[in-house]
C-alpha positions as CSV (number, residue, x, y, z in Angstrom):
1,X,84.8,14.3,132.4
2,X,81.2,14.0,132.0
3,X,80.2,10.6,133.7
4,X,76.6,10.8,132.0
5,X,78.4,10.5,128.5
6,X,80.4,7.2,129.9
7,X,77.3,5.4,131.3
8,X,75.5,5.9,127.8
9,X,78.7,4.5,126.1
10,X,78.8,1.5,129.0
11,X,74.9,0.8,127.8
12,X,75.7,1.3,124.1
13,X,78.4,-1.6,124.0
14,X,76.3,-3.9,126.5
15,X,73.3,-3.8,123.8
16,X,75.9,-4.5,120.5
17,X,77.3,-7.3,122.8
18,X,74.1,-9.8,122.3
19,X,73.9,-9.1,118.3
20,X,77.4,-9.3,117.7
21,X,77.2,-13.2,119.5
22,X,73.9,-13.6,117.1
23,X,76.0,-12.6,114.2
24,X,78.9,-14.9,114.9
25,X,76.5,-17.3,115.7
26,X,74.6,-16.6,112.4
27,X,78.0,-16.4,110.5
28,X,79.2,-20.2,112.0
29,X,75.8,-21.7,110.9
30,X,76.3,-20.3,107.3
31,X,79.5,-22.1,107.3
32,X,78.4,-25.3,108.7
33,X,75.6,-25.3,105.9
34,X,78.0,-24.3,103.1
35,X,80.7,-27.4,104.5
36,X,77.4,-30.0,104.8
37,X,76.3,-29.1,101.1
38,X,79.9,-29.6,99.7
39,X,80.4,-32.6,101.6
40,X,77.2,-34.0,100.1
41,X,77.8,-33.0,96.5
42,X,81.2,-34.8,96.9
43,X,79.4,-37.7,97.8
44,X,77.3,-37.4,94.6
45,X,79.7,-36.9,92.5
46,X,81.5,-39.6,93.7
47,X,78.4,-41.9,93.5
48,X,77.7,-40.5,90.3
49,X,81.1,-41.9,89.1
50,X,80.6,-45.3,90.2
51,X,77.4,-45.6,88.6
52,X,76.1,-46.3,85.1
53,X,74.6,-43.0,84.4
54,X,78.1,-41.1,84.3
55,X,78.7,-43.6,81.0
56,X,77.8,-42.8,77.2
57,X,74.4,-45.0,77.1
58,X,73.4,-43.5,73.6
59,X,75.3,-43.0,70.4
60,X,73.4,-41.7,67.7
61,X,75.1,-41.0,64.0
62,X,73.0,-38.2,61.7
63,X,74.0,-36.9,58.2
64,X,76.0,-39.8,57.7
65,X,75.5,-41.3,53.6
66,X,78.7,-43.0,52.3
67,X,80.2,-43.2,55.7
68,X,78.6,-46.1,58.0
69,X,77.5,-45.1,61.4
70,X,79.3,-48.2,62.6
71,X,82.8,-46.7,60.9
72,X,82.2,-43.2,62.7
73,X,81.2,-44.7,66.2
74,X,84.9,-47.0,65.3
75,X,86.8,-43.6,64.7
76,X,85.4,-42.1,67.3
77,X,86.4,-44.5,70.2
78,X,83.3,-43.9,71.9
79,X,82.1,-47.0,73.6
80,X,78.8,-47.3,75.0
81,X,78.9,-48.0,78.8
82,X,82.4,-47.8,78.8
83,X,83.3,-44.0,77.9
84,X,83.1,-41.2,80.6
85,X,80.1,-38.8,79.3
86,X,81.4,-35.8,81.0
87,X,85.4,-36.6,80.4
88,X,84.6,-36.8,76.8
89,X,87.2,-34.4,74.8
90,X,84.7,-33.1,71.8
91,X,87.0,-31.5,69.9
92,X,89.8,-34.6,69.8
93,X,87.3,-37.1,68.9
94,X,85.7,-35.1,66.3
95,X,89.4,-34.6,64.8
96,X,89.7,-38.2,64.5
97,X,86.5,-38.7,62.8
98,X,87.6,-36.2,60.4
99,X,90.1,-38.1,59.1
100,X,88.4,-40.3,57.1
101,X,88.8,-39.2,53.9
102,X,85.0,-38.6,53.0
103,X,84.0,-36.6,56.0
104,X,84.5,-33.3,55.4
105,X,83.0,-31.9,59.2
106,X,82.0,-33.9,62.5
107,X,80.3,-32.3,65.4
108,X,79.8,-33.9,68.7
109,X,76.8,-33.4,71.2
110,X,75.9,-34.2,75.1
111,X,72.7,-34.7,75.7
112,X,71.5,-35.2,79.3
113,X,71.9,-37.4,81.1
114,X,74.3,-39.4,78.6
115,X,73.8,-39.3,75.9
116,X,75.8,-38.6,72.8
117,X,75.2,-36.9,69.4
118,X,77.6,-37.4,66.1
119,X,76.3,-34.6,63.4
120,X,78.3,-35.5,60.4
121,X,79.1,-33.6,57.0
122,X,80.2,-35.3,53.7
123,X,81.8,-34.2,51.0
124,X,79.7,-33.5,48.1
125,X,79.5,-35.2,44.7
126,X,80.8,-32.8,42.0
127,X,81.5,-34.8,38.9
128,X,81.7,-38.3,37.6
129,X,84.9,-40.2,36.8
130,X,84.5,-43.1,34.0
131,X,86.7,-46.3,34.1
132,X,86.6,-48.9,31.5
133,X,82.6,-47.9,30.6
134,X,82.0,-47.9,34.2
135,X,81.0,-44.5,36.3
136,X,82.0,-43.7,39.5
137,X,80.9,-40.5,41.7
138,X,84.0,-38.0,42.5
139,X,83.9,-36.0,45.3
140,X,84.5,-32.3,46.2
141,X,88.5,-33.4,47.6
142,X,88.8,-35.5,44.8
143,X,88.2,-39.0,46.8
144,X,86.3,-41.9,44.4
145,X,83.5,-43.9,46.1
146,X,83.9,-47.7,45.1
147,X,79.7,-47.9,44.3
148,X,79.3,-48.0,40.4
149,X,76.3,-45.2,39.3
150,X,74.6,-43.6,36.7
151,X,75.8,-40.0,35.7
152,X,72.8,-37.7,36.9
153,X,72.7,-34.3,37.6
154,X,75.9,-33.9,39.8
155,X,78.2,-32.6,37.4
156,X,80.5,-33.5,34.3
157,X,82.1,-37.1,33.4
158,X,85.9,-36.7,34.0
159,X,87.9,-39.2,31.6
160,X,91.5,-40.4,31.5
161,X,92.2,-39.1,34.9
162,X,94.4,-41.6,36.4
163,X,96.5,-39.1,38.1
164,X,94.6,-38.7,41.9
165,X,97.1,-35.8,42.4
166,X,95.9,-34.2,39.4
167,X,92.0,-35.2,39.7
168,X,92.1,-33.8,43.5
169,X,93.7,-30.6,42.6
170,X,90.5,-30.8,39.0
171,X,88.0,-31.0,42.1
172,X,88.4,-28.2,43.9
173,X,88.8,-26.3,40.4
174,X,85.0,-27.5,39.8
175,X,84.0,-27.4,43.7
176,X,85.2,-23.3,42.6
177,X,82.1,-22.6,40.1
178,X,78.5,-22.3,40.3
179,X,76.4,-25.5,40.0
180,X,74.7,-24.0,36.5
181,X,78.2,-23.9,35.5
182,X,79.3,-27.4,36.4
183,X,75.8,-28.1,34.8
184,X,77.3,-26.7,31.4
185,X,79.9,-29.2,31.0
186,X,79.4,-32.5,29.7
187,X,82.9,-34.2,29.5
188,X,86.7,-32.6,30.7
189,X,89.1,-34.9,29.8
190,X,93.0,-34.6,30.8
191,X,95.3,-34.4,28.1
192,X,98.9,-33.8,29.3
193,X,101.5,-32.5,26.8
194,X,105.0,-32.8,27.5
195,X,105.5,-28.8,27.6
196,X,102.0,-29.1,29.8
197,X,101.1,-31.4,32.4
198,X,98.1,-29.8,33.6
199,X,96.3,-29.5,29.7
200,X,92.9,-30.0,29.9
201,X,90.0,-30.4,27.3
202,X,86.5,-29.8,27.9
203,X,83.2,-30.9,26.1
204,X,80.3,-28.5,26.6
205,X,76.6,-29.4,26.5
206,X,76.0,-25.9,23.9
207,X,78.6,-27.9,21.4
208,X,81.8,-26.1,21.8
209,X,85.1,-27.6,22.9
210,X,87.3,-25.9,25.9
211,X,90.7,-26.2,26.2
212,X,92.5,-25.0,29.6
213,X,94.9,-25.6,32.8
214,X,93.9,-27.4,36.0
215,X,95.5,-24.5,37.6
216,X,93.6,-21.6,36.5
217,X,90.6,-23.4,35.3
218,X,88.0,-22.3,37.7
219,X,88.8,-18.3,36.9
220,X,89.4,-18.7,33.9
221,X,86.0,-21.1,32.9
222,X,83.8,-17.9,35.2
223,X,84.1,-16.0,31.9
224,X,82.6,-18.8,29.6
225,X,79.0,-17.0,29.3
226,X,80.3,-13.8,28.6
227,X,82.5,-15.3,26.0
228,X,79.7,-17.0,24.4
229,X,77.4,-14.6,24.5
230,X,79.9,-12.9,21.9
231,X,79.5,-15.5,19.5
232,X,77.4,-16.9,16.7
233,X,75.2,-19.6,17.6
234,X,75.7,-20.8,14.3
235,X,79.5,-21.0,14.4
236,X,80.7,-23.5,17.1
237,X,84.7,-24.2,17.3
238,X,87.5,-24.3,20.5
239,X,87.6,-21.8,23.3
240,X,90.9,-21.6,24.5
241,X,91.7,-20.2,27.9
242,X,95.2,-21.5,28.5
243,X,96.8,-18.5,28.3
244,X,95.3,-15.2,25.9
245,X,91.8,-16.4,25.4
246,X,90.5,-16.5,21.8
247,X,87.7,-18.5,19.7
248,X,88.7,-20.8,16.8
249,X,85.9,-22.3,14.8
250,X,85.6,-25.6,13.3
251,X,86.8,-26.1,9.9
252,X,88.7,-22.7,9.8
253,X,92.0,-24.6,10.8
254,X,91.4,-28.0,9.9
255,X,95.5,-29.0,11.2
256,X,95.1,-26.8,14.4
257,X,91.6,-28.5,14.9
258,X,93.0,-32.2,14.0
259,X,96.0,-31.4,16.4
260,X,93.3,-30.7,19.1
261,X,91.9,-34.2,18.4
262,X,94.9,-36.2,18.8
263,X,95.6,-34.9,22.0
């Protein structure tokens, strides 16, 4: 044994002995600190809760046109020092504003300390629909606001479409093309026949007449300037693009043109 190597060991563990008390010490206070800070952010919170700075204080509606902000704050069941700010579920309550049929896309934002933002997104205008000598603007999903208005720049006047199955599903055929396009056309109106219910007939602003079906309309309509630009501007007739696609000029079948007419 060598009793020199014990004594050193002895005074090794008797110096660790005072730092390994300060770092238990040290350790303890660092808990006591963590447990005082939690127990006074519970108590926050908890006063936080009771008070009238956890509610919605502020409800502010932007983007909004044909849609009120009194409807949207309505569908949204936010009430203003009533509604939890930080409970809030964004996502439901911009589902529910959704479904009003005009609002295409609502997006909710918090604001600190409580205040809430509605960003809402309409559906466009695409086209016109007349009733009885009266004009009405027809959005992109179809829907008809109740205002009366005069045809602008928006798109073509739709006529004799009664049908809201059939104008919706003529909506997103025209939402489909480019606005100098939609610019082109000047009246589509819908003329079922019995073999066809989704016949329509077209009026163009360069005086030719298009005939076509709701169904393929929009694909078939992208090829109107090529198909033009094929033609004599001196010869206007019917462009038909129901099925094969060919040109008839006026006059040249006076019974096929008359037949046109009637329907």
């Amino acid at each position: 044994m060598n009793p020199g190597h014990d004594r050193e060991k002895i005074v090794n563990i008797e110096e660790r002995i005072p730092k390994i008390k300060e770092q238990r010490k040290q350790k303890a206070n660092r808990r006591l600190i963590s447990f005082i800070m939690l127990f006074f952010i519970m108590v926050l919170i908890i006063v936080y809760l009771q008070t009238p700075i956890s509610k919605v204080s502020t409800i502010s509606v932007t983007g909004n046109e044909n849609v009120s902000k009194k409807e949207i704050i309505e569908l949204s069941d936010i009430n203003s020092g009533d509604t939890e700010f930080w409970s809030l579920d964004k996502t439901k309550t911009e589902k529910k504003i959704q479904q009003n049929k005009l609002v295409k896309k609502a997006e909710i934002s918090k604001s600190l300390p409580n205040k809430i933002n509605i960003a809402i997104e309409e559906y466009k205008a695409i086209a016109y629909l007349e009733k009885d000598n009266v004009y009405y603007e027809v959005l992109e999903n179809g829907s008809v606001l109740p205002n009366e208005v005069t045809p602008e720049d928006a798109g073509p006047i739709l006529v004799n479409w009664t049908n809201a199955k059939k104008r919706s599903q003529m909506a997103k055929q025209l939402d489909a093309l480019s606005n100098s396009l939609k610019q082109s056309i000047s009246e589509i109106y819908y003329t079922p026949v019995k073999m066809d219910e989704n016949r329509i007939k077209l009026y163009m602003n360069d005086g030719y007449v298009v005939t076509a079906s709701i169904k393929t309309f929009a694909d078939r309509m992208k090829t109107y300037p090529s198909i033009i630009s094929q033609l004599s501007s001196n010869k206007k007739g019917i462009i038909h693009l129901e099925v094969a696609t060919y040109f008839e000029e006026f006059g040249k079948n006076n019974k096929a043109a008359k037949k046109e007419d009637e329907n």
